[in-house]
N, C-alpha and C positions, 0 to 999 in steps of 0.2 A: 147260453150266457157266454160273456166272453171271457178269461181265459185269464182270471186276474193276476196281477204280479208282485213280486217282493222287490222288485227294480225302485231304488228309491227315485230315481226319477223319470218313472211312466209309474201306467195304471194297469196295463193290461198287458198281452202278449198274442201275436197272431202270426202262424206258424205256417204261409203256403208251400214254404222250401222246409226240409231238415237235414240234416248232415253238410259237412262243409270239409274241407280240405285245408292243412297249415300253411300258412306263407310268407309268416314274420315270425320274430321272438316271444310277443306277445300271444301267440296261439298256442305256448310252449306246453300249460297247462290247462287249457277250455275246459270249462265246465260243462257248455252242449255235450259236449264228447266223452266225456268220463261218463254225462249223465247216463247218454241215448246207449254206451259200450255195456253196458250194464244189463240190458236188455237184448243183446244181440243174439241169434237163434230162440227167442222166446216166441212160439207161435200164436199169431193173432195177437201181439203186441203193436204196438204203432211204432214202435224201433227195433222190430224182429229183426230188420238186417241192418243195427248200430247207428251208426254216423255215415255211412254211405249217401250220399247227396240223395233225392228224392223230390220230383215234384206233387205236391200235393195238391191236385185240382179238383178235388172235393172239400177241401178248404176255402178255395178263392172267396168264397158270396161269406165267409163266415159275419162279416162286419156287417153288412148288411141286416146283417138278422139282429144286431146288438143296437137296440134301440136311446138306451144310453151315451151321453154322449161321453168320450172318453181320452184319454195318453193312449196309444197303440203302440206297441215297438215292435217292429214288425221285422218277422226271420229273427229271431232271439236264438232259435239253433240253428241259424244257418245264414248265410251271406248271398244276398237277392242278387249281388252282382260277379255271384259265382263264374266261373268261364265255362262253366257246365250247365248253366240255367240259361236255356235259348230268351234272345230277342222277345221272339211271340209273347211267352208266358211272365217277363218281367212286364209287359205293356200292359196283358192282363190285369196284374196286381195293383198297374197304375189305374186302368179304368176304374177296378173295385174302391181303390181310394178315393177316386175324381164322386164317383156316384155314393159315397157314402161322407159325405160335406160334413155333418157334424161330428164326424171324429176328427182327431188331430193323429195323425203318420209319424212314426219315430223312424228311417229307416238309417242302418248306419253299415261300413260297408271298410274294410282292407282293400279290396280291388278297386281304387280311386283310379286308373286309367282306365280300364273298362269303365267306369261309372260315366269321366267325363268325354272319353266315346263314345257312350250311349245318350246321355244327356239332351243334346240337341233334336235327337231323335224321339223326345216323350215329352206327356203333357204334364205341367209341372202346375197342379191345383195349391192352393195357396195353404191346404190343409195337409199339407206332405212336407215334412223338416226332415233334411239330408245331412249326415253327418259321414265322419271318417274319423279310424280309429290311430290312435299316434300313439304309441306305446315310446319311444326312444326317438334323437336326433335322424338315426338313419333313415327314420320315415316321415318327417317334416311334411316331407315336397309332397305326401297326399294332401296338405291344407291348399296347394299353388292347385290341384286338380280341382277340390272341391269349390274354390271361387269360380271356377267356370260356369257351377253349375248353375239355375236360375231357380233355385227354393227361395221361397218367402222365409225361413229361416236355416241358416248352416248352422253345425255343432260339430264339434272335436269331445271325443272320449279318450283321454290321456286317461286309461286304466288298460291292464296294469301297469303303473308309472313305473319303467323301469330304469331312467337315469331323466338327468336334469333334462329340459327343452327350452330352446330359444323358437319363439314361433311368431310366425308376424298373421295378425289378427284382423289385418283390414279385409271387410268384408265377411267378417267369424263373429256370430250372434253371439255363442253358447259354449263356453269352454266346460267340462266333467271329467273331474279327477280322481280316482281311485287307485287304492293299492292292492295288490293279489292275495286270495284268499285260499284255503285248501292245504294239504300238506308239505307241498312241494313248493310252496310261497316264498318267491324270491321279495327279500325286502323294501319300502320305498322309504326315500330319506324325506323329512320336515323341510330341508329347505328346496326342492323341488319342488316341493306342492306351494310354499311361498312366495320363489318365485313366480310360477304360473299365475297366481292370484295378481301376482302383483303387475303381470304383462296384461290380464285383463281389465284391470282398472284401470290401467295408462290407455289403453284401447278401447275403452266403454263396451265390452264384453260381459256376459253374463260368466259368473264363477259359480257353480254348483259340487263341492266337496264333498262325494258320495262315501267312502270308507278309509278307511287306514286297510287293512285287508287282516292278515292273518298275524303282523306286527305291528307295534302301537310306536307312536312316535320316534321311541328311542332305542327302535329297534328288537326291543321282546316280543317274542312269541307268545301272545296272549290267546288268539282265535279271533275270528270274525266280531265274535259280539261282543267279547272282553275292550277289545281295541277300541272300535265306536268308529262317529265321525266324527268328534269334534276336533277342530282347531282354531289352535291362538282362545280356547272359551269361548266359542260359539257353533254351531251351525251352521253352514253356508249352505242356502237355497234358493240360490239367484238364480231365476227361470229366463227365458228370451221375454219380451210380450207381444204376442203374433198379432195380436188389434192394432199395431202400429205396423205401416208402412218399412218393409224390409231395411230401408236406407238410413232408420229414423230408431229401430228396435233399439231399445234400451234393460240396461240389468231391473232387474224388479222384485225385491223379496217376499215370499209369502212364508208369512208367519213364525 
């Protein structure tokens, strides 16, 4: 079965890589990594050696076997476009996407030069949506990489929002915004996440507001579930719609 998830927006979780390496601000506290450390020297554990990178090629065919069709987000502990995960075995990951058509691919990735190095070099099935993660301004210019790329859907993950962002959307299906969760939860402020909203509706962008994180609008420390996702009195779950033509994707809410 596959590998269901609490992510409010996928379904599942499919994990060929695990462990990953820091390289922004927003790595500052990962959850992969607090998880997998927790388990480290545990033998016959599947994180007996932590968060140390790993390729998992008894993994690969798992979707294959998941006859269901499903959201996948794929490498949730780990970063497919590690500089330690060779060429060979990201292609791999792509053929198991290409050949498993009725799932939909989340893959989402920091290392946006490597990604759009690589890009041209892989086959890009219309069932595989590529994102990058944009925590702050200093990391914009991963959005100018990921338009390179040729997914039938792009998506930006602004969690965790850690100051405001000016971002240009042309060519960005899917904007997702979150704030940090965990003890060490550095705050996001209300009009951040407003503005954002407010640059994808100028851009016909999908806005999807997944948490406040570990503080609720105005700043208290309430916890993850205290906090919520609601803003402005609603829920935002504005998905891409991948049955329309990349060029033509529009916001679309369910329910």
């Amino acid at each position: 079965m596959a590998q269901l998830s609490s992510i409010e927006w996928t379904e599942a979780t499919w994990n060929p890589v695990t462990g990953c390496s820091k390289v922004s601000p927003g790595c500052a506290h990962c959850y992969a990594e607090t998880f997998a450390e927790r388990f480290r020297g545990v033998p016959g554990h599947p994180y007996e050696r932590g968060f140390d990178l790993q390729l998992r090629e008894e993994r690969l065919e798992q979707p294959l076997k998941w006859t269901q069709p499903r959201m996948i987000f794929v490498n949730s502990m780990s970063d497919l476009f590690h500089e330690d995960v060779p060429r060979w075995f990201i292609e791999s990951v792509f053929e198991v996407m290409r050949k498993a058509g009725w799932h939909t691919f989340q893959i989402l990735t920091k290392r946006s030069e490597r990604l759009a190095q690589l890009a041209p070099r892989l086959s890009w099935p219309e069932n595989v949506w590529m994102g990058v993660s944009v925590e702050n301004q200093r990391w914009a210019d991963r959005v100018d990489d990921l338009r390179k790329v040729p997914a039938k859907v792009r998506f930006l993950s602004c969690e965790p929002l850690l100051g405001p962002l000016r971002l240009d959307l042309q060519g960005i299906h899917w904007v997702i915004v979150g704030g940090e969760s965990g003890p060490r939860a550095r705050p996001m402020k209300a009009e951040w996440v407003r503005e954002i909203r407010r640059q994808c509706e100028e851009a016909g962008a999908a806005f999807f507001f997944k948490q406040w994180g570990a503080h609720d609008e105005m700043g208290q420390r309430l916890g993850k579930k205290l906090a919520g996702r609601v803003l402005d009195g609603q829920t935002w779950n504005e998905r891409p719609a991948p049955n329309l033509p990349a060029a033509e994707v529009s916001a679309m809410v369910y329910g």
